[in-house]
Each structure stands twice: as C-alpha cells, then as structure tokens.
N, C-alpha and C positions, 0 to 999 in steps of 0.2 A: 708881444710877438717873441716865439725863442730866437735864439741867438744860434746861429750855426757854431758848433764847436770846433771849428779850423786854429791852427796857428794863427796865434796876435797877428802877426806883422802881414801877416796874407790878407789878414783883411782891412790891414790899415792900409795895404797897398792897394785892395778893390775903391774902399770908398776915397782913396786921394785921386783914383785915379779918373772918380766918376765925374765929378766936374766940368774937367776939360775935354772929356770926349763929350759928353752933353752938350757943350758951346762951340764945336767945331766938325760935328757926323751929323746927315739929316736921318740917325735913325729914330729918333723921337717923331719926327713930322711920320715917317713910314707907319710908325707902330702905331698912332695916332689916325690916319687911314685905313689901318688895318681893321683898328677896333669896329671903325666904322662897319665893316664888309659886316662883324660877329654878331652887331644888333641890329642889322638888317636881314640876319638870318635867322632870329629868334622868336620864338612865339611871344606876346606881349602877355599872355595871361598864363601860359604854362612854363614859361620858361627857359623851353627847350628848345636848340640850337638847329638847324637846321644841318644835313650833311654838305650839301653846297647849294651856292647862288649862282645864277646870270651876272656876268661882268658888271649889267647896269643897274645892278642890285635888287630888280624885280620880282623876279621868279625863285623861290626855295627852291628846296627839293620836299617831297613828304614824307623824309625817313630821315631821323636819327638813331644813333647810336652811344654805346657806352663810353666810347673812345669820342665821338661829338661832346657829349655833355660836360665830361671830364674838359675837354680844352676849352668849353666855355666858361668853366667856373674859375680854372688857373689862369684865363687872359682876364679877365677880370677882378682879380686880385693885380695882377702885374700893372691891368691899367691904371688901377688906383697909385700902384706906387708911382707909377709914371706922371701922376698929376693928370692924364687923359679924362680920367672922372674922378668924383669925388669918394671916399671912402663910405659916404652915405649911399653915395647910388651903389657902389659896388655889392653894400653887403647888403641893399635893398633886389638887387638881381639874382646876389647867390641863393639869398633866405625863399626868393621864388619858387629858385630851379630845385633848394633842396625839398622843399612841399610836395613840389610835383613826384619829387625822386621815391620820397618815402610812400608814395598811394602807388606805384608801379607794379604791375604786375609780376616777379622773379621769383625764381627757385629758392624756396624759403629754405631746404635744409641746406643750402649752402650761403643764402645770400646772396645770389649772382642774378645779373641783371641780363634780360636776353639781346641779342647781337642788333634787335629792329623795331625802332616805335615811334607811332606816328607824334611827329611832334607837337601837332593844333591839342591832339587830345589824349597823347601818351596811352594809347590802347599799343600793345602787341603787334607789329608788321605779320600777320597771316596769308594776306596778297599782294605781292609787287606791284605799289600803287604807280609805277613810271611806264611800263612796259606794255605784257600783253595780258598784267595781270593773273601772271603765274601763281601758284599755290608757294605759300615758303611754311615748310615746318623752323620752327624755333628754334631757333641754334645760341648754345650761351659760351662765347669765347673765354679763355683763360686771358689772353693778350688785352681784350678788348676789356674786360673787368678791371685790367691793374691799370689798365692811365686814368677810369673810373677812381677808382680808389686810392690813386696818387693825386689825384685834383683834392678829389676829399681830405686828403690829409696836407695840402697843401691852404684849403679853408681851414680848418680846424687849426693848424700853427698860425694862422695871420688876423684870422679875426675870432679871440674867445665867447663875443656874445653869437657866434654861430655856432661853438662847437657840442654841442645838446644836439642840435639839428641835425649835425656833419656827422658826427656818431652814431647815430639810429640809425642811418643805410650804412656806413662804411664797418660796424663792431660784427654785425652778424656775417659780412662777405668772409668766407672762410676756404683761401688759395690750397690750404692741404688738401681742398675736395680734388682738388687738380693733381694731386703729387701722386705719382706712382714708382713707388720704392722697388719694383721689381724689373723696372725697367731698364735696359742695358746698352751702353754706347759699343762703336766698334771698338773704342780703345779697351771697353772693360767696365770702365765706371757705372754705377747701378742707382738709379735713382731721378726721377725727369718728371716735369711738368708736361700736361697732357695740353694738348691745341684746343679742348673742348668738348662738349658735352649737348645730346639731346634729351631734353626731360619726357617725350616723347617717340614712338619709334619712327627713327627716320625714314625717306624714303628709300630704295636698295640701289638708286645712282649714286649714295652719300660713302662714305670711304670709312663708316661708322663698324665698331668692331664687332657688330650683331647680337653678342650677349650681354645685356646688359645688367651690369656691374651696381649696385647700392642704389637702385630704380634708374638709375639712369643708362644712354649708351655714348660710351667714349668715343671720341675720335681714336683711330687706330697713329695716329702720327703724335710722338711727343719735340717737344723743342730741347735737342742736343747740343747745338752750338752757342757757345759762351759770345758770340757781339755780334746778338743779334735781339731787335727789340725786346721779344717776351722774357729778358731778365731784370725786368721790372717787376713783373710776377710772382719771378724765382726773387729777389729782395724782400716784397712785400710779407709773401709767408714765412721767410728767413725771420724778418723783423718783428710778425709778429709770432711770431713760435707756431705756426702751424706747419711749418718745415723741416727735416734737419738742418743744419747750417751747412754739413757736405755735400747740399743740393749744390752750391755755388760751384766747386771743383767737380761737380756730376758730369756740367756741360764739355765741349772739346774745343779747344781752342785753334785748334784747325784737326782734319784727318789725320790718320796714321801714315807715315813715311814707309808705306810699303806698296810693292807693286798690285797687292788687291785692291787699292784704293787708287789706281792711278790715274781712275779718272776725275776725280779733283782737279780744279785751275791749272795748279804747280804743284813740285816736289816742295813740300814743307821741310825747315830745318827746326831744329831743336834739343831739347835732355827733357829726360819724365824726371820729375821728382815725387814727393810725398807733403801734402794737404791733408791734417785731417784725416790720415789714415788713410789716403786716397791718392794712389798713384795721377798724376797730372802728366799729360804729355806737354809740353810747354813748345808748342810748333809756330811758326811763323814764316811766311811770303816775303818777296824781297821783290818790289817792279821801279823802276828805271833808279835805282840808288836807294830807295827809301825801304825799310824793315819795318814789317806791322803785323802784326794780329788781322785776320784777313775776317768780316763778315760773310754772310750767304751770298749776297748779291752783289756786293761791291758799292751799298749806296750809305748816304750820309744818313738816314733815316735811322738805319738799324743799329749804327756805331756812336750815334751821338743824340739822340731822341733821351736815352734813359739819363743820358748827364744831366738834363736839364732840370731833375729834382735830386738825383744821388751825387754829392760831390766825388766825382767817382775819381778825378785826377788828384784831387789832393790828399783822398786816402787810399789812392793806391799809385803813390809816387813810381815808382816801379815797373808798373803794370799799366792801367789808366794812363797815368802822368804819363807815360810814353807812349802809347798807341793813337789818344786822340790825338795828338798833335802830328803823330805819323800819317793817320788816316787825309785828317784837312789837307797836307802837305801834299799827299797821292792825288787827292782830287782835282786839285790844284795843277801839278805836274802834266798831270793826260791832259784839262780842260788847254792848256795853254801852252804844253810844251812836245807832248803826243799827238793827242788829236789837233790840236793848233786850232780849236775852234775861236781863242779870243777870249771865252766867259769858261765858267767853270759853278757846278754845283749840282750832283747828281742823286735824284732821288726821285722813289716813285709820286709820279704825279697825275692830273690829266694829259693825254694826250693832244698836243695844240690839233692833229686831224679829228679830233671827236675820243669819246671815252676815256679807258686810263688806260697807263703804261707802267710797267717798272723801268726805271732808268738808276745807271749806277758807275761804276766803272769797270768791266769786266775782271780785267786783271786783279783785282783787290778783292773779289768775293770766290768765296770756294766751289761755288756751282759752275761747272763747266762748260752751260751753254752762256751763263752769265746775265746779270743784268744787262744791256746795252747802253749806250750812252749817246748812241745816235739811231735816229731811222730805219735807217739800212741792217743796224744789230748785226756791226761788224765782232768778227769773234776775234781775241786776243787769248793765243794757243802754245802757250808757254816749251808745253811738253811736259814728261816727268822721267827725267833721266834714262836709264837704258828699258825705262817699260811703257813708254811713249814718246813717239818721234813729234816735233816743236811741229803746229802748224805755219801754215804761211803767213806772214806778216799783215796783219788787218788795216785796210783800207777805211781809214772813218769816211762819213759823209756830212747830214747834214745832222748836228747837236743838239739834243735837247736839255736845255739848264732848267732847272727848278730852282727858284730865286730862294725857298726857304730851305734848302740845303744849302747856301751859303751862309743863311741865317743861323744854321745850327754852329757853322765853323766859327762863330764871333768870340769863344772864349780862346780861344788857339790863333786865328788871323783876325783881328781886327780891322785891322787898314787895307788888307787883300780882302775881304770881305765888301767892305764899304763903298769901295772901288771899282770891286766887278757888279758888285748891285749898280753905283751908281752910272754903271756903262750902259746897263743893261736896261733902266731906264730913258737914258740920254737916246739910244741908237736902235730900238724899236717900239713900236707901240704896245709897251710892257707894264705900263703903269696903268692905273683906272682909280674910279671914285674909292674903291676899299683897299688900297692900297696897290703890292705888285701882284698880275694874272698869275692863272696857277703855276704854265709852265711856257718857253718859249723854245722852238725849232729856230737857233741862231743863223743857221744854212740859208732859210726860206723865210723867216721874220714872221712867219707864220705863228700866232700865239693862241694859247687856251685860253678864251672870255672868260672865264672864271674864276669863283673863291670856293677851296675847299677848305672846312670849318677847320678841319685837323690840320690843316698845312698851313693857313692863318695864323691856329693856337699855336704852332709853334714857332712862329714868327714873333707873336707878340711873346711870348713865354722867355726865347733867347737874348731881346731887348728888356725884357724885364730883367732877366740876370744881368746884363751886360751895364747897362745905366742902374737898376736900382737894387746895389749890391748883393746879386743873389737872392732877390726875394721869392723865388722858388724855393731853391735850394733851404734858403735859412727857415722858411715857413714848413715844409716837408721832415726835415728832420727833428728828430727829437733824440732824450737822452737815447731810452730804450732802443732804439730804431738804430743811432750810433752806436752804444754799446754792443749790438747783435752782429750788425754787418760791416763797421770801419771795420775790425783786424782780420776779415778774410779778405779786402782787397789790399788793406796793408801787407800780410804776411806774405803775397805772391813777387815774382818778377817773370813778367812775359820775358818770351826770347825776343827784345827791341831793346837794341842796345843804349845805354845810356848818351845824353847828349849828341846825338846821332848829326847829322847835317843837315836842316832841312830847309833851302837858303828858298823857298817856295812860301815860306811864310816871311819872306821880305822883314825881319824884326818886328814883326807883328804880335810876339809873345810877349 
C-alpha cells in the first residue's frame, strides 16, 4: 500500500492518535452498521450498489450510479481496514464490482460511465424504473465520473493484485473530455470543467447547449466555484495531465466585490493575487465571527466530501488548513448557537417528509436563496453594503441535521462530532439496523427511513480516515498525483486568517 507523503510527525501523530479514540468513540460499532445498510443494497452477482434502501433494509432502489459504485468500492476498502471484514472479502467484492464495471456500457471516446444503470443487470437506465416510467435520455456527468474514478484509484493504491482490473475502467476515463479552455468566470479567469455531456441529442426541456461539440452535446453550465464538490474532477485531470494545472486557480473562490454581483449571500472581502499566471480574487464571508471561503450552498457536502481522498489541509496549510476547520466551526455556530436547534450538520439529504432536500447553512453559501437548514427555508440576508439593504433577521424553525455531515467534520471536531451524533441517536428514533437514517427534522422528530448509498459511503469513508490512518487518503494518492497537484494548494492563502478563534470546535483539533 503507498504511503501518503505528509510530514513524519503528522502522521505519527494520526496513528498515535488512533488507538485511543478507537477504545473510547462508538464510531467503529457506527461504521460497522453502516457497512451493513451497503451490502444489503448490493447486487450479489453484479456487484452493484444500489442508490438507496428502506430503513428495514428491504426494498433497493433499481438504479445505480457512478457516484453509488464509486462509494461502494471505497467503503469497502475502509471496511477492511476497520477490521469490519476481512481483506479477502473486501478484495473478493471489489474484483466483482470491477467485472461488472469493465462490461458497462459508456462512452468509449472518453471513458465515462453514464449517470443510470440498473443494478441486478447493469444495462443503461432508459426508463425511470420508480415512477411513471418516464423516458430518460443518457446523461454522463463530469461530477459523478470523478468519485467513480477516485474510488478506483483509491482500490488500485490499497490492494495491488486489483490494480490490472482497477486500471482497464479508470486509464481510458479521460476528465479533459470535460475541460473547456474557452470558458470564462465573472472575475476573468478562462478555463472550466463542463457539468456534462449527452452522447445522444437530448430532449429540448434539457439546458443542453444544441450544437453539438466532438459528437457529443454539452451541458451549457460549467462548475466555476473553487468549494464546491466537482473539484475532484478538476484534481483528477490536473493529476493526470489531461488538464492544465491553472484549471485549479480558473475556479472563484467567492464572487466579485462589486455591486453587479450583489446579489451573492454577502459583500465578500479580499486581494487578487497571481497563480500561475492567473489573476485569483482571493474573497471570503465572514458569519457570526468565523472567516471562510464560502461554498454554493452552505453545506458540508461540497466543502468537505473532496477532503476525504485529497489531503487537501495538510498541503494546503494556508488555504485548506484554514477553511475546513472554518467551515465545521460555522456549522457548528448556526446548528447550536443561531438557529439553537441543539444538533448540527447540514447537508443535502432525503427529506424526513418524503424525497430529497438540499440542506446547508444559508449564510455560508454564496447562492442567495441558499441551501436552508430548516423546513421553513428561513432566508439569512446579510445585505451587501451600499448595493443591498440586510434583509430581516430569519426566524429558524423546525431543523433538519444529516448525521453524515457531521461525519465529514471528524477530521476538524472530533469530540463535537461524536457528541452531537451520539445525541442524536440518544433522543430520536435516528438509528436503525444499517446504521444512522438519512436525515432527521430535530423540531418534529420526524426522520427519513432511509439509507442513501452515497451518504453511507461517506460515513464509512470519514471513519475509515478517522481510525485507520487515512486509508483513503494514503490509498488515493500517489507520487505523480502529489507531485501534480500538492504545490497548487500549497502555493495559495485564502483570505482566512491564520489561527483564527474558533472555540466551536470545543479543542477538538
């Protein structure tokens, strides 16, 4: 297995550290239920993971995805290191799912794998098997490829007699199919990964940009903002040279500080510097004390999902190193100090009334109607200096926490983490056979029966770093992969200031 190349002493200080938090958190017994929900949503003969389950572990769903597959192959690696199963079953599961992977039907001149397939028998999703049985043209996401292709390179560093296997789907996915060098932010910056692509012409409800480009048609939307998920994407083609590297400084780290942009959250502060030849606005939010780098929506998903294979804090001390631990600390702040719900952790999830929801924390994402963080989808209306007047002060109501957005904060709060899970267990019917439901309405106790595969995977994925040293992270990286993209997070500093205050993480760093 490689060795993550961090500072000695950093990693002498993970695995001293792993011991005692292993004999004294029940997040081993958690992750340990968790697993469970993953292989009760798995095909036994294909492999393939299912999108979600019935709380009582019954009922799939009949559609997977490349974003599903991907979290089943990296929880089961993490399970293995957790001792959950053995390294035999593990690599007896992946070597399944990778068989299945490689007979799939995707878009061969890129390698990308489409957005919907049935998991009994891996054919192409063509009809909404849940519904009314709608028509779906094939849609092959940019986002949804790269946590594909981060699982895959997360087997491929953890177990060598897979990586033959893990290589034949993961060598031909080629992310520059996605990059479009002409593409232009409001700051200036020129160069953006596209949201996706149909290998066929889509229907004319689709937001698709009509002419289609190298046989395919693009989605007309590319991903501009720097913390927000698909810079896993922008990494992977970084690392492996199918990108420039000043794709990374392409993205905006918030809007421009001008009144044409004022409808953003808040007034951003900051200085532009030079990256690479590439002017950077280095902007940043500021909500009840705490300075951060502000995602789209406000939620833990988009700000902390991509840490969990890029050691993104510890090489980019600076940048990274200060944001996540800003971010957990914000979420933290509103869940227990703003909205005074009691629990804290917001990210999109299912909706405990039925379906799904985005949840987040308003104030912390740069969209101005915001993720909400409760029911009601109280709006937090900062203003922006003399080019919009503050709205009225928002009235939370009833909360909704998603237990694996606290799970992503475990490298920043641990003990704040652990704590509000385990409340959250204690004081509703939050728990079940596969671990914790997807999401709980704290107000009403009202919770979502369910497990969604990808909010699972990153349940068990955060526990697997947390107890067994990183074993994402160390499995994910390599030289080449380090050498490509450490020094464009090293050579940055967001505007978050150094050592900042954030007494929200109770000395949980």
């Amino acid at each position: 297995m490689r060795r993550l190349l961090v500072p000695v002493i950093s990693m002498i200080l993970i695995f001293s550290a792993t011991p005692a938090t292993a004999a004294t958190s029940p997040l081993r017994t958690w992750a340990k239920d968790t697993w469970r929900s993953m292989v009760a949503m798995t095909d036994a003969q294909t492999g393939l993971v299912s999108d979600n389950i019935t709380g009582d572990l019954a009922t799939r769903a009949k559609y997977t995805s490349p974003t599903n597959i991907g979290g089943y192959l990296w929880s089961a690696v993490a399970a293995d290191r957790l001792g959950i199963i053995s390294g035999r079953e593990s690599r007896a599961r992946i070597g399944r799912t990778l068989d299945t992977l490689a007979t799939l039907e995707h878009h061969e001149p890129s390698g990308m794998f489409y957005n919907w397939y049935d998991p009994a028998t891996g054919d192409v999703v063509t009809t909404w098997p849940e519904d009314d049985h709608h028509a779906v043209t094939p849609f092959l996401s940019s986002v949804d490829n790269g946590w594909l292709a981060a699982a895959l390179r997360v087997v491929r560093g953890a177990y060598p007699s897979l990586k033959a296997k893990a290589d034949r789907v993961l060598t031909p996915m080629n992310f520059g199919f996605y990059y479009n060098p002409a593409a232009t932010t409001p700051i200036g910056t020129r160069g953006l990964i596209r949201g996706g692509f149909w290998d066929t012409a889509p229907p004319p409800s689709t937001t698709s940009c009509s002419v289609p480009q190298n046989g395919v048609w693009f989605t007309c939307n590319h991903y501009d903002i720097t913390v927000t998920e698909p810079r896993i994407a922008t990494y992977l083609g970084i690392g492996a040279g199918q990108i420039p590297a000043k794709a990374y400084y392409d993205t905006m780290r918030t809007l421009p500080d001008s009144c044409d942009y004022s409808w953003q959250e808040m007034q951003p502060r900051g200085f532009t510097t030079t990256l690479l030849g590439t002017e950077v606005y280095e902007g940043s939010y500021r909500y009840r004390g705490i300075t951060f780098v502000p995602s789209w929506g406000g939620d833990m998903f988009e700000a902390l999902m991509p840490d969990l294979f890029v050691p993104e804090a510890q090489w980019g001390p600076r940048s990274w190193g200060r944001n996540h631990p800003a971010t957990v600390a914000g979420q933290i702040e509103h869940g227990l100090n703003d909205a005074k719900y009691g629990y804290w952790g917001f990210s999109p999830a299912s909706d405990p009334a039925g379906g799904y929801g985005v949840y987040g924390v308003d104030a912390m994402g740069m969209d101005t109607g915001g993720y909400p963080s409760d029911v009601q989808k109280s709006n937090y209306d900062a203003g922006f200096g003399a080019c919009r007047p503050a709205g009225p002060a928002p009235r939370y109501g009833d909360g909704v926490v998603t237990p694996h957005a606290a799970f992503l904060g475990l490298p920043y709060a641990p003990r704040p983490a652990v704590a509000n899970l385990s409340r959250l267990a204690a004081n509703f019917d939050a728990y079940g056979p596969g671990g914790f439901y997807d999401a709980v309405n704290v107000g009403t106790g009202q919770v979502a029966r369910r497990y969604l595969s990808l909010d699972q995977a990153m349940i068990i994925g955060a526990v697997g770093n947390h107890l067994g040293g990183n074993v994402l992270k160390e499995a994910f990286v390599d030289r080449t992969f380090e050498r490509r993209v450490r020094p464009l997070l090293a050579a940055e500093t967001f505007n978050v200031p150094a050592g900042q205050r954030l007494p929200q993480l109770g000395g949980g760093r």
